[in-house]
C-alpha positions in Angstrom: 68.5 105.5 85.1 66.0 106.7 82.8 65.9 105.5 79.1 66.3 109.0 77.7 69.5 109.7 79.7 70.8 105.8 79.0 70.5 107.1 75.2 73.3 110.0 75.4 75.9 107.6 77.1 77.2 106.4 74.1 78.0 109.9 72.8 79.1 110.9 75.9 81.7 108.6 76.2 83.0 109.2 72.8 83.2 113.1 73.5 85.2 112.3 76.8 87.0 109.5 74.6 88.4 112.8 72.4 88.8 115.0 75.2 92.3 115.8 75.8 93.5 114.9 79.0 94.9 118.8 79.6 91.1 119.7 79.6 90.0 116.5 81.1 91.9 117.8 84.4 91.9 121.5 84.6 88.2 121.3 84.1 86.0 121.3 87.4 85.1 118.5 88.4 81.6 117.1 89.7 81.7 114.5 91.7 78.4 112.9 92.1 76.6 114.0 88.7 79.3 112.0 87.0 78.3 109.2 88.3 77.2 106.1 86.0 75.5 103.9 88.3 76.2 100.7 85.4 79.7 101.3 86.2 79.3 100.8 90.1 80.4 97.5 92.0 80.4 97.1 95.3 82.6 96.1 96.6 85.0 97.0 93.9 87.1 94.6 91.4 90.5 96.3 91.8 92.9 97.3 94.4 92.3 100.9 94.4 90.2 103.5 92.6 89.5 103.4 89.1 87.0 105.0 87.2 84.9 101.9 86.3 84.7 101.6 90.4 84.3 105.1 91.6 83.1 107.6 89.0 82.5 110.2 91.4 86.7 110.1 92.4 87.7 109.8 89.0 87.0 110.9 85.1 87.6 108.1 82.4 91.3 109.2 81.0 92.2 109.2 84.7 94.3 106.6 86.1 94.2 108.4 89.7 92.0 111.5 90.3 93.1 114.1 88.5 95.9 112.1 86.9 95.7 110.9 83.4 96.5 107.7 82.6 99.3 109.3 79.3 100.7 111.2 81.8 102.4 108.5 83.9 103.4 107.3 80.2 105.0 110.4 79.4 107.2 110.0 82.7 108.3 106.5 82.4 109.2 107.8 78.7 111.0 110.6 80.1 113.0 108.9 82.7 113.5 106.0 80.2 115.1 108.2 77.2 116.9 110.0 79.3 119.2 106.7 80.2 121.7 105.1 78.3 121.2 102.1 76.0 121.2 99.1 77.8 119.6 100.5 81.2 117.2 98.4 83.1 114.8 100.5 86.3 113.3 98.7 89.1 111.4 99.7 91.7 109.3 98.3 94.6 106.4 99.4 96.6 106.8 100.6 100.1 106.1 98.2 102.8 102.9 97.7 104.8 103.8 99.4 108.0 102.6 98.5 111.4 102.4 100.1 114.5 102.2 97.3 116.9 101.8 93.4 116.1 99.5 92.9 113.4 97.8 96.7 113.7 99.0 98.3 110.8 99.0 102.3 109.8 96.9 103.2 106.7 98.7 102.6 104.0 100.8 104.9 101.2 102.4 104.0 98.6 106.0 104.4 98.1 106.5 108.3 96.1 108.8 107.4 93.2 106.4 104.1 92.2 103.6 106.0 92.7 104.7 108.5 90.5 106.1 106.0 87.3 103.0 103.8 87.9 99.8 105.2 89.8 100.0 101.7 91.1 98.7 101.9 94.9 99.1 98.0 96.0 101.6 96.9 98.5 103.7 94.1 98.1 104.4 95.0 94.1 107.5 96.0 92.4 107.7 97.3 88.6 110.7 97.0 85.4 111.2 99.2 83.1 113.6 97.8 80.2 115.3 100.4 77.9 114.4 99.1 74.4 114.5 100.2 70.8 110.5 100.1 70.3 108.8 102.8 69.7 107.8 103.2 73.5 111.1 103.2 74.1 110.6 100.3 77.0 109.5 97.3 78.1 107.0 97.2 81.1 106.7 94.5 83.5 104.6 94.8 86.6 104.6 92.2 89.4 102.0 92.5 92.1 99.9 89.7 94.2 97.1 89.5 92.0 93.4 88.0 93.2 93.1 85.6 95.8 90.0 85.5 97.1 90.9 83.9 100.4 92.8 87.1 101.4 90.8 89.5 99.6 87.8 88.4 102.1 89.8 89.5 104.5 92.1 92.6 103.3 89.3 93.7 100.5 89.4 93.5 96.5 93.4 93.7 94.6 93.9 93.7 90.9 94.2 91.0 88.7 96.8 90.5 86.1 94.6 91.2 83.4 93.7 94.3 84.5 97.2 95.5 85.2 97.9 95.1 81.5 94.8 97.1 80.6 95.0 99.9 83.3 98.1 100.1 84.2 99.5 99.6 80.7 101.9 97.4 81.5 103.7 94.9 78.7 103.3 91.5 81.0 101.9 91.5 84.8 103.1 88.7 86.9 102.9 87.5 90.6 105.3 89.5 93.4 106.2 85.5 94.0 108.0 85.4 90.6 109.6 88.7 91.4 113.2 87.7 92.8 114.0 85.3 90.2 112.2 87.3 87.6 114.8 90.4 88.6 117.6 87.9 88.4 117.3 86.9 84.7 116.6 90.1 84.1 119.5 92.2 85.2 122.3 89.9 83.8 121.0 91.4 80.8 122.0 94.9 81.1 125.0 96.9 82.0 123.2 99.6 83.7 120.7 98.9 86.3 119.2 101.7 87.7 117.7 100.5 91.2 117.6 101.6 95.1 117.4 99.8 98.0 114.8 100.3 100.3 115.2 102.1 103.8 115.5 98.8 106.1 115.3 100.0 109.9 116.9 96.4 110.7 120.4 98.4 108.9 119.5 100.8 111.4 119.8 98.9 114.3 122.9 97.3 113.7 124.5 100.9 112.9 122.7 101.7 116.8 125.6 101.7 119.1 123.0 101.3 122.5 122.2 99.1 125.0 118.9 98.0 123.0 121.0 96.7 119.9 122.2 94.2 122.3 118.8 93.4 123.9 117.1 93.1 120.9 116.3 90.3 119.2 118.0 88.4 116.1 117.2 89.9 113.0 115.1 88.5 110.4 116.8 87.0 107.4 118.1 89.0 104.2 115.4 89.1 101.6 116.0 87.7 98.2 115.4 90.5 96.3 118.3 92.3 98.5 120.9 89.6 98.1 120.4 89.8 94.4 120.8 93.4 94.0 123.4 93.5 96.5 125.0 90.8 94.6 125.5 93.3 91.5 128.6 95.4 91.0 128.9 98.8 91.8 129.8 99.6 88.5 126.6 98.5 87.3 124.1 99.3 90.1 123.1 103.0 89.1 121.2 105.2 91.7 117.6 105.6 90.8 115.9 108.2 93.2 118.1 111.6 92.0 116.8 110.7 88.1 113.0 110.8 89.0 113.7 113.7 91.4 114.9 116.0 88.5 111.3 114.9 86.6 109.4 115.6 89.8 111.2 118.6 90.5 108.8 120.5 87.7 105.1 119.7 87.9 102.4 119.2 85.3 99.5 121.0 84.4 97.7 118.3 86.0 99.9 118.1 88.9 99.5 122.2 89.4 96.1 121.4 89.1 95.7 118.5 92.4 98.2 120.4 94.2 95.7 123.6 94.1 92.9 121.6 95.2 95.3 120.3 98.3 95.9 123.7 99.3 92.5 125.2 98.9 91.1 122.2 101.0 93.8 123.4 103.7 93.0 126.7 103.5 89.5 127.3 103.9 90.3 124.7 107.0 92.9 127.4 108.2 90.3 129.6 107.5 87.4 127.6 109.6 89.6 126.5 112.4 90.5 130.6 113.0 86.8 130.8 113.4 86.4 127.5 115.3 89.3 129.4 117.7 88.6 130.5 121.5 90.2 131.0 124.5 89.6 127.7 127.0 90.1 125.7 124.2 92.4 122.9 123.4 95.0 122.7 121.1 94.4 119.1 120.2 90.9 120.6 119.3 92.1 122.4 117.2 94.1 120.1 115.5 91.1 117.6 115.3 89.0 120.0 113.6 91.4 121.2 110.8 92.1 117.8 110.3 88.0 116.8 110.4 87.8 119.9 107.9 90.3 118.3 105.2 88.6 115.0 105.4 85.0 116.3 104.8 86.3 118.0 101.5 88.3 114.5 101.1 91.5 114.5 101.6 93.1 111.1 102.0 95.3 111.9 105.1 97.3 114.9 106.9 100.6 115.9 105.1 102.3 115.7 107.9 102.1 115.6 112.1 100.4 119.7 112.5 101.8 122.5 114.8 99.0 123.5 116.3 101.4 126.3 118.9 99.7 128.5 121.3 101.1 131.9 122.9 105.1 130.8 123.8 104.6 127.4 122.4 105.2 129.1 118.6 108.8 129.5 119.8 109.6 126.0 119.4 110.0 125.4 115.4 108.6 121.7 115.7 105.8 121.7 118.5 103.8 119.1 117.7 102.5 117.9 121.2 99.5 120.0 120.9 98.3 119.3 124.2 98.0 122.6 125.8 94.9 125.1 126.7 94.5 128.5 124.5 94.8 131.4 126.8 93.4 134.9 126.1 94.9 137.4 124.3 97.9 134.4 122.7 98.1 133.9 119.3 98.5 130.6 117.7 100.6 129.0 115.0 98.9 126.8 113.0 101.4 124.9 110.4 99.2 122.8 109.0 98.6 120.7 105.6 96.3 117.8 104.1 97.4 115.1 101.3 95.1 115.2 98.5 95.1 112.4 96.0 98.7 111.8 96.0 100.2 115.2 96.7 101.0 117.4 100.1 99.9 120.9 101.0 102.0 122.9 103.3 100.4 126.4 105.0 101.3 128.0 108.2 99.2 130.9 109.6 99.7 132.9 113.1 96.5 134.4 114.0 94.8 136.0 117.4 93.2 133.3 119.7 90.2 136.2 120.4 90.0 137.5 117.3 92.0 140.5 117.7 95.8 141.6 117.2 97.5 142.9 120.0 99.4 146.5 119.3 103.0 144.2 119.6 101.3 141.3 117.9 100.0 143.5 115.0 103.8 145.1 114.8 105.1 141.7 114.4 103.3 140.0 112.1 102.8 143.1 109.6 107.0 143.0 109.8 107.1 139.2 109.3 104.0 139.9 106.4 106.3 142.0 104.6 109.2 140.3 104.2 106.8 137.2 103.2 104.9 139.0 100.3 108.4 140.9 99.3 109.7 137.0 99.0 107.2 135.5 97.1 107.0 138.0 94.1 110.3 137.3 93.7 109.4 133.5 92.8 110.0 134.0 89.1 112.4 132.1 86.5 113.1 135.7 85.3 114.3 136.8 88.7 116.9 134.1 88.2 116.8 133.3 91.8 118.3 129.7 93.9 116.3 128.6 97.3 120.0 129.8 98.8 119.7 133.3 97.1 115.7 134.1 98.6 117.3 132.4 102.6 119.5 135.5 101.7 117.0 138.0 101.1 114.9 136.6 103.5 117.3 137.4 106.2 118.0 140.7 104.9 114.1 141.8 104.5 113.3 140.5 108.2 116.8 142.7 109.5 114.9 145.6 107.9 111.5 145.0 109.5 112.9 144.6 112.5 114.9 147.9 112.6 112.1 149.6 111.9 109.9 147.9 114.8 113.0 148.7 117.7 115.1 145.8 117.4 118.7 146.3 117.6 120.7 143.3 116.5 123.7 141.8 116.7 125.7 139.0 114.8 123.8 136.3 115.1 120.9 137.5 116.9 118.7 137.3 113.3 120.2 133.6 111.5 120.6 131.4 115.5 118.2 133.1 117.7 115.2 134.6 115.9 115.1 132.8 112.8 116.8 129.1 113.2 115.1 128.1 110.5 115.5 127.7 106.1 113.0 130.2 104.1 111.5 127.2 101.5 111.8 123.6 100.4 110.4 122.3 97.5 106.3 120.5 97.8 105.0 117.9 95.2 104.0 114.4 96.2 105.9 114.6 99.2 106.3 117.4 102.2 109.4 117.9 101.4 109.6 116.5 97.6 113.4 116.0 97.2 116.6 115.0 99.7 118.1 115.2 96.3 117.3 118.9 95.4 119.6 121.4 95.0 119.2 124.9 96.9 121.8 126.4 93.9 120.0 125.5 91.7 118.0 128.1 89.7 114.0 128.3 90.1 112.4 127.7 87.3 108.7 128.0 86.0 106.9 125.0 87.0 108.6 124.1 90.7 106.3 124.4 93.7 108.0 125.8 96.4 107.1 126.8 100.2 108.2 130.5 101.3 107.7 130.5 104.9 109.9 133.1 106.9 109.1 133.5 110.9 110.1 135.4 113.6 110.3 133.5 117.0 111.3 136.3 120.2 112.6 134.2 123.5 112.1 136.8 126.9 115.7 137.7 126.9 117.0 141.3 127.4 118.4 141.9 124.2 115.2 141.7 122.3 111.8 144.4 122.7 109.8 142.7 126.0 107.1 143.6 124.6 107.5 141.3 121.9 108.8 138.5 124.3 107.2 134.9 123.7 105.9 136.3 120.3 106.3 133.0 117.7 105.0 134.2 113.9 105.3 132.1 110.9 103.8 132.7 108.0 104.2 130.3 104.9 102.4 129.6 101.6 102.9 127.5 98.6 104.2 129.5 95.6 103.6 127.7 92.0 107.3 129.4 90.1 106.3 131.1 87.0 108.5 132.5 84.1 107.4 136.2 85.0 104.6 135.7 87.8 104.2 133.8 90.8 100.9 131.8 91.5 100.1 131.7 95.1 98.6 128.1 95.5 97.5 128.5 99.5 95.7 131.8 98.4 92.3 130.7 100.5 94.1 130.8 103.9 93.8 134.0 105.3 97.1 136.0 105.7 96.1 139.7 105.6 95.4 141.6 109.5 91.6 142.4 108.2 91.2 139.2 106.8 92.3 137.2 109.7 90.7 138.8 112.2 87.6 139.0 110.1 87.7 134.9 109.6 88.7 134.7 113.4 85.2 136.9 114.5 83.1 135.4 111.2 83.2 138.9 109.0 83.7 136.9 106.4 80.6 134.8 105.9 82.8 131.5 107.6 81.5 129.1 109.6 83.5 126.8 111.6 82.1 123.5 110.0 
């Protein structure tokens, strides 16, 4: 670093010190040229990325990319004031999963703790106790801590220290103290606000099948499940529909990541159209979108892609992907990354050679319609519930369709051509909520998907010309008060535009 640039670094940090953290992350970010190479460690102190590990990910209000650090304070705030006096939260990390023996998946860190904490560490659990200081709580974070035995092994975690300096919590103590710890703790209050984790071993005993009987004893309870199972139902408050109401509208920030997720998967729509021939394999296609969202850094897929060629697209879920592209199919692509902590959701049906067919072209202009009629009416003002667009989105297609020969009876629209719900709600998770309401009312803030589809089985009743036609086309639609914001506005959705990706009009190339 040269001495003349080692000068400025004192003001620059005080400048970013007074930045506020709404311009520190809608502002474009750099990467690379932020780097501080003083700051660098390798390998890094803590258990995940901070800024004083990995400049380029993060900027210094950040607590994870694109997240600042007051934010998560503002949620635990707003979860906590929003509970009575004498309320006590607690919630535990999601479990190292494995997919055989000791060869475990990448891991992910369980939605709600993530989203209370930014905290990315297995094995750790977190309290939150209602109190009458001015933050309104008391914060205790239990985690492992360093050991540098395992962390030779399993790489760098964060010490206690650091949890109380990062992670802003009031005392940090080992996951081993945790049981007892949540003991003491919740014969203090009358209201304990807690869920229990998913256990697959409360699934097998439910499993009435030959394999419950064949299977092996199960292992014994847990602690920390005998003591909250110990508590009175009176007293044991469910935790998950209280942070789904707070996650249900999304920052500035969030709007922010989750427009970065969906441009990432959109120009890899977009590239993957153009990657596109006949002879090729679906599973190559599905590699490269996914080799696409990783080069611009996506952590993982959102979820397992369609990737449907020619009849294919007429089964909603086809996720096999092991199929050749013929000439003159099209393909349904439903596809989506994960970027830093939040899901993107797009699904585009495009021409495997670059060009509509004259039934294909029908079909996907009807299906087009209805879709851009849907999404303007994304608006707080419209006053709209996810059940009242599934309505008009079954009325719109009925219309389209009319007008293209189809002639339909009960039923033949809702169980036959479209099976399927219009939207669901997106945030940190696919599908952010099983506690969402489809009555209720969008309002400005709430990311939903609108993805309406036609899917036309070779049976007599329908147009044979449009037989073994699958179309689905979905975006992610940011609800505003009197405007919608289309987030998944870089994937290609428009005839011209598609074929023009698909034959490289538009300047794309497939890498």
């Amino acid at each position: 670093m040269c001495s003349s640039f080692r000068s400025l670094l004192p003001a620059l940090r005080t400048f970013t010190a007074k930045c506020p953290p709404s311009q520190i992350c809608t502002s474009l970010r750099t990467y690379a040229t932020e780097a501080v190479p003083e700051f660098e460690h390798k390998p890094s102190h803590y258990g995940q990325p901070l800024f004083q590990s990995h400049p380029h990910l993060l900027r210094p209000h950040e607590l994870t990319p694109g997240i600042p650090s007051e934010e998560y304070e503002r949620r635990r705030k707003d979860l906590m004031d929003s509970l009575p006096s004498n309320s006590v939260v607690v919630l535990i990390a999601a479990p190292v999963k494995y997919m055989s023996g000791s060869i475990f998946y990448k891991y992910r860190q369980g939605s709600d703790f993530w989203y209370l904490t930014g905290f990315e560490e297995p094995d750790s659990a977190v309290v939150l106790e209602k109190n009458a200081s001015s933050r309104g709580y008391r914060m205790t974070l239990f985690s492992n801590g360093k050991d540098s035995a395992k962390e030779k092994w399993d790489g760098p975690r964060t010490g206690f220290d650091d949890a109380l300096n990062f992670f802003k919590a009031d005392d940090a103590l080992t996951i081993k103290a945790f049981p007892a710890q949540l003991r003491s703790m919740i014969s203090l209050y009358s209201n304990v606000y807690i869920d229990l984790p998913q256990s697959p071993r409360k699934n097998a005993r439910s499993t009435k099948s030959l394999l419950r009987y064949l299977s092996p004893p199960v292992n014994p309870r847990s602690e920390y499940e005998t003591v909250v199972e110990s508590l009175s139902s009176s007293r044991r408050k469910p935790l998950a529909p209280l942070i789904a109401q707070l996650r249900a509208f999304k920052s500035v920030c969030e709007q922010q990541v989750m427009k970065m997720a969906a441009d990432i998967s959109g120009r890899s729509h977009a590239k993957t159209m153009r990657f596109t021939r006949p002879g090729i394999s679906e599973s190559a296609l599905a590699a490269h979108f996914e080799y696409l969202c990783s080069l611009s850094g996506s952590q993982r897929l959102a979820y397992v892609p369609v990737v449907a060629s020619g009849p294919n697209a007429l089964i909603i879920h086809y996720t096999s992907n092991n199929q050749v592209v013929q000439d003159g199919e099209m393909i349904l692509m439903d596809a989506g990354c994960e970027y830093n902590g939040y899901a993107s959701d797009i699904t585009r049906t495009y021409p495997a050679n670059g060009s509509f067919t004259p039934p294909q072209k029908e079909l996907y202009s009807a299906v087009l319609s209805a879709q851009k009629a849907l999404v303007e009416l994304c608006t707080e003002a419209e006053g709209l519930s996810l059940h009242d667009l599934h309505r008009k989105s079954c009325d719109f297609l009925r219309q389209e369709l009319k007008q293209i020969g189809f002639t339909l009876h009960t039923g033949d629209l809702e169980r036959v051509l479209y099976p399927h719900f219009l939207s669901h709600p997106i945030g940190i998770d696919l599908h952010e909520s099983s506690y969402s309401d489809r009555g209720e009312l969008l309002k400005a803030g709430m990311v939903i998907t609108v993805e309406p589809g036609i899917y036309v089985p070779p049976t007599a009743q329908f147009p044979k010309h449009f037989h073994n036609i699958g179309i689905r086309i979905e975006d992610e639609v940011l609800v505003g008060e009197k405007h919608p914001v289309v987030l998944s506005v870089s994937a290609p959705k428009e005839i011209a535009d598609i074929e023009g990706a698909c034959q490289g009009l538009l300047g794309l190339e497939p890498i």
